[in-house]
C-alpha positions as CSV (number, residue, x, y, z in Angstrom):
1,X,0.0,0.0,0.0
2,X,0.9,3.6,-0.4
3,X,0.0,6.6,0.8
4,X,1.3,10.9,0.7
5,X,1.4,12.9,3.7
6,X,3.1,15.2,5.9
7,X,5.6,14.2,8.4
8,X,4.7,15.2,11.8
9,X,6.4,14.1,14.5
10,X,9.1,11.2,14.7
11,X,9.6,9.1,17.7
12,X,13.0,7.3,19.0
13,X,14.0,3.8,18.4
14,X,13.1,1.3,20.8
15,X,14.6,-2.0,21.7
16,X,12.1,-4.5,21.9
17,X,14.5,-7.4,22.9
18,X,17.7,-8.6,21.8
19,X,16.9,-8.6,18.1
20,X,14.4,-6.7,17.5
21,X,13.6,-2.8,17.6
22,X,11.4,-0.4,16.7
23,X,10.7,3.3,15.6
24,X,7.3,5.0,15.0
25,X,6.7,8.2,13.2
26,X,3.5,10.0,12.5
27,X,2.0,11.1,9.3
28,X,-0.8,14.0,8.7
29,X,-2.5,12.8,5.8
30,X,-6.0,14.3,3.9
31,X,-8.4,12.0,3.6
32,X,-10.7,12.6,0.4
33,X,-13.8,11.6,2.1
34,X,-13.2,14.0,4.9
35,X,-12.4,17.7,5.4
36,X,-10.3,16.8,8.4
37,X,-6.5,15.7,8.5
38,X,-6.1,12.1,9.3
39,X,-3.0,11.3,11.6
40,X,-1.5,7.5,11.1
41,X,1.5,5.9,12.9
42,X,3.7,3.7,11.4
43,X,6.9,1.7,12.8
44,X,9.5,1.2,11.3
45,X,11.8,-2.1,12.7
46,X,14.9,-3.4,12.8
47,X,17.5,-2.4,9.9
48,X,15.1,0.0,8.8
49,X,14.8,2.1,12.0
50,X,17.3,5.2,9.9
51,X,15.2,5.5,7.2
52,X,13.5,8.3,8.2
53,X,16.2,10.3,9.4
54,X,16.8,11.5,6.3
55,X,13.6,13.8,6.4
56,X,12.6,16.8,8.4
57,X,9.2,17.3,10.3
58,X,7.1,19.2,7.9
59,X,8.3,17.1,5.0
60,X,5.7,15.9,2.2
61,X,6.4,12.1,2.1
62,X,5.8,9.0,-0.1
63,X,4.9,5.7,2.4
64,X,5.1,2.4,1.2
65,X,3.8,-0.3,4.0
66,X,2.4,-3.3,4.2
67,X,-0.8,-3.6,7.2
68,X,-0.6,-6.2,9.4
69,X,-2.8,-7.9,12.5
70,X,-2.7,-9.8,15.3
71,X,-4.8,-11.4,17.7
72,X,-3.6,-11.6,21.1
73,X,-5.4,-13.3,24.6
74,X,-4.1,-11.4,27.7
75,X,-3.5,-13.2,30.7
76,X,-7.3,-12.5,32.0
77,X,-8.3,-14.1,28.8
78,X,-9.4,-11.0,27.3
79,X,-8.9,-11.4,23.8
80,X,-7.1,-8.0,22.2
81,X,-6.5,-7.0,18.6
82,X,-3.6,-5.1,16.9
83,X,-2.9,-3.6,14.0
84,X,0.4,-2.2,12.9
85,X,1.4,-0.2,9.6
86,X,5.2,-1.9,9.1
87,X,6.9,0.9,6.6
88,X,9.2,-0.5,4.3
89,X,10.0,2.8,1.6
90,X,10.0,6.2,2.4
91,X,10.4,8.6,-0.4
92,X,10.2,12.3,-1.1
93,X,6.8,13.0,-2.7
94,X,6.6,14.2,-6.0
95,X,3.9,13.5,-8.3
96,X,5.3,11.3,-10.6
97,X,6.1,8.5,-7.9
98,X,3.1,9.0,-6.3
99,X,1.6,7.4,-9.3
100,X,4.1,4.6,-10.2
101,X,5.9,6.2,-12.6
102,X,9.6,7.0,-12.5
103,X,11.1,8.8,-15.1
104,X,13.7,6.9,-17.5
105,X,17.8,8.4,-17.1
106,X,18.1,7.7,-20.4
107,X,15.6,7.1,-23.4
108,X,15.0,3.8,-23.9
109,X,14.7,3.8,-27.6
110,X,16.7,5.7,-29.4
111,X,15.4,6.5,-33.4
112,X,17.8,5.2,-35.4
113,X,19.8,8.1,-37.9
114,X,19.6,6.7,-41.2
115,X,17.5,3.4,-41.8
116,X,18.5,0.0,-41.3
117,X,17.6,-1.4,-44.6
118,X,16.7,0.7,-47.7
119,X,14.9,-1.5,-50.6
120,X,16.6,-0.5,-53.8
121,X,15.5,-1.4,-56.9
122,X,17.8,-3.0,-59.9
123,X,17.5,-1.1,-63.2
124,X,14.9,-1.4,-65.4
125,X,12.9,-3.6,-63.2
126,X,9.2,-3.1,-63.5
127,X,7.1,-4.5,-60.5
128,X,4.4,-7.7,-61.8
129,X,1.0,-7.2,-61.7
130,X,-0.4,-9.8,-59.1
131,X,-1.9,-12.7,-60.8
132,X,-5.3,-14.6,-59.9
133,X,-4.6,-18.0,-58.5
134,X,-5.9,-21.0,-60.5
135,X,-9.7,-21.9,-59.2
136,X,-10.0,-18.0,-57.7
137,X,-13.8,-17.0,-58.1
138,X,-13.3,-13.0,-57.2
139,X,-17.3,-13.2,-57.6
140,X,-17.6,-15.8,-54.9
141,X,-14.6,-15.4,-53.0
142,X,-14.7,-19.2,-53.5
143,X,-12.8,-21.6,-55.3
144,X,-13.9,-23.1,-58.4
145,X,-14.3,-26.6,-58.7
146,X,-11.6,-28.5,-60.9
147,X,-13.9,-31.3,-61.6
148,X,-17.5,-32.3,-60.9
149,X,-18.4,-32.9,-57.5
150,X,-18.6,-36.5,-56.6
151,X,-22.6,-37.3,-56.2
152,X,-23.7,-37.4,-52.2
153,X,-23.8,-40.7,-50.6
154,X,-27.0,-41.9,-49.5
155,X,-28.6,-41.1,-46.5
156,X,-28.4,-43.8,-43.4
157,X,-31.6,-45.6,-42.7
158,X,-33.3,-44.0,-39.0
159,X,-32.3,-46.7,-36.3
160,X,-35.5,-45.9,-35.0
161,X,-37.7,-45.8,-37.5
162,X,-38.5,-42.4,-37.6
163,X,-37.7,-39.3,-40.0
164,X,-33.7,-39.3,-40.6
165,X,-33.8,-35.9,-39.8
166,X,-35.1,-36.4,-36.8
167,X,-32.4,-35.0,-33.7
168,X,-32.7,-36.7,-30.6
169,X,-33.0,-33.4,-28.8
């Protein structure tokens, strides 16, 4: 998933055990379907802890996470849910990531100078008008028949009895 939004406020790393840590920020982002900011927290763990000490509070960001869940039964046997936003980009925003698209360094076709191949044609050669094929109806759009067709083959009896164009449907 992806989302924009303004970075506003970034909270320290915390050690979680051994080998694992973790660092939440917050973003201020505008929901469409509301004319209030929205204001989401997302961690960031382990190796990826730095990446968002590269950007100042303030800062319009690009977010790619993935959202995960877990159910959890406390020791009173209350059963608890939680949901965490686990950040795996972070980007500057500008519009053309925010859709996908990254422009190319380089062009990735280049149009060639002079063409590849260049049909020449030998002196005094005069191009051949196509000619019909042998059997060609143009009326049709048909073949012609070389020879007469071969008379049809008589129709098997009904095993039933009935009409033998009876269908058994």
């Amino acid at each position: 998933m992806q989302v924009i939004g303004k970075l506003e406020e970034v909270h320290e790393t915390v050690k979680r055990s051994e080998t694992f840590q973790v660092r939440e920020f917050v973003l201020e982002i505008q929901s469409p379907n509301s004319q209030y900011a929205e204001h989401v927290l997302f961690q960031l763990t382990n190796n990826r802890t730095a990446l968002i000490d590269q950007f100042q509070i303030g800062q319009e960001l690009t977010v790619d996470f993935d959202l995960s869940g877990r159910k959890w039964t406390n020791p009173e046997g209350k059963v608890v849910f939680f949901n965490r936003l686990n950040v795996w980009r972070i980007m500057p925003y500008s519009p053309q990531a925010a859709m996908g698209y990254q422009q190319p360094q380089q062009p990735m076709y280049q149009q060639p100078q002079q063409p590849m191949y260049q049909a020449q044609q030998p002196q005094g050669f005069a191009p051949q008008q196509p000619q019909p094929m042998a059997g060609y109806n143009p009326q049709g759009f048909a073949p012609q028949p070389a020879s007469p067709a071969p008379a049809a083959a008589p129709a098997a009896p009904a095993v039933d009895g009935g009409d033998a164009n009876d269908l058994p449907f």
